[in-house]
N, C-alpha and C positions, 0 to 999 in steps of 0.2 A: 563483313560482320565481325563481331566479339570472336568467335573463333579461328579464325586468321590472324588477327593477332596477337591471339594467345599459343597459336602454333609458332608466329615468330619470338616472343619471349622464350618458348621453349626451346625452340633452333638455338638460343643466344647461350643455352646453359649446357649445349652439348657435350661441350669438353668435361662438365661435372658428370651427367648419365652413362661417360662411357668408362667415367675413373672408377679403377676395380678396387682402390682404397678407402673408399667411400662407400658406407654401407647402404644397405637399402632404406632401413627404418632414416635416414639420414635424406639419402633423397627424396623420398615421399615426404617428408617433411617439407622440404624445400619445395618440390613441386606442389602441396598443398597450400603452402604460403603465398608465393609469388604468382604462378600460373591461372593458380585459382581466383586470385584478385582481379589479374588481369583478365581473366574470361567473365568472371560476375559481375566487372564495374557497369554501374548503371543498370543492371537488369531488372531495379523494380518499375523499368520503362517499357521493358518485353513482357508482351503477353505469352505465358510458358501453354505452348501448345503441344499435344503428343508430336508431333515430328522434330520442333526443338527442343526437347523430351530427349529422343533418342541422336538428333547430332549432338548435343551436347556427351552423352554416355559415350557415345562414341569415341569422340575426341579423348574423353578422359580415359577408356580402356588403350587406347592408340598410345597415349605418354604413358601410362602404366607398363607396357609391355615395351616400349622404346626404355623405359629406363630399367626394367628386365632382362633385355635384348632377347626378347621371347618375339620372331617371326610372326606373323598370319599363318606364314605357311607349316610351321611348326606343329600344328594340331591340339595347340591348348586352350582351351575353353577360357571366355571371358571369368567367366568363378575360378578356374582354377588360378589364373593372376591374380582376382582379388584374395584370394586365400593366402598363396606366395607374400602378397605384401604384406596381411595381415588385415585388410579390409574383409569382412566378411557378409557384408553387404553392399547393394548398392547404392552411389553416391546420392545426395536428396539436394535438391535446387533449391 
């Protein structure tokens, strides 16, 4: 599916998520741009059903929080990331 390989374009940018010289507003940029093309291309082919609904959500709290370097096991709430980056809602397909 779309989101495998949009988790491999993400893998490809790791050396930018983990560089501490590169601001956040900076990488969400970039991960808005590129990851997100590559996760939506062709999706007015998918029928958006509640459970590709929330894999999709998913995936995008999982690279918010990789380029946070904010754990699961951490105890931070998917809002409080989006807050962190400055999303303050969630994202709309």
């Amino acid at each position: 599916m779309w989101i495998g390989k949009a988790a491999t374009v993400f893998g490809k940018y790791e050396k930018i998520w983990k560089n501490n010289r590169i601001n956040c507003e900076a990488k969400m940029r970039l991960c808005e741009s590129i990851i997100s093309f590559s996760l939506l291309y062709n999706t007015e082919l998918w029928q958006l059903t509640v459970t590709l609904s929330k894999r999709l959500d998913a995936a995008h709290h999982r690279w918010q929080r990789s380029i946070l370097v904010v754990s699961w096991k951490d105890s931070v709430t998917n809002e409080q990331v989006r807050t962190r980056i400055g999303q303050h809602s969630n994202r709309e397909y």
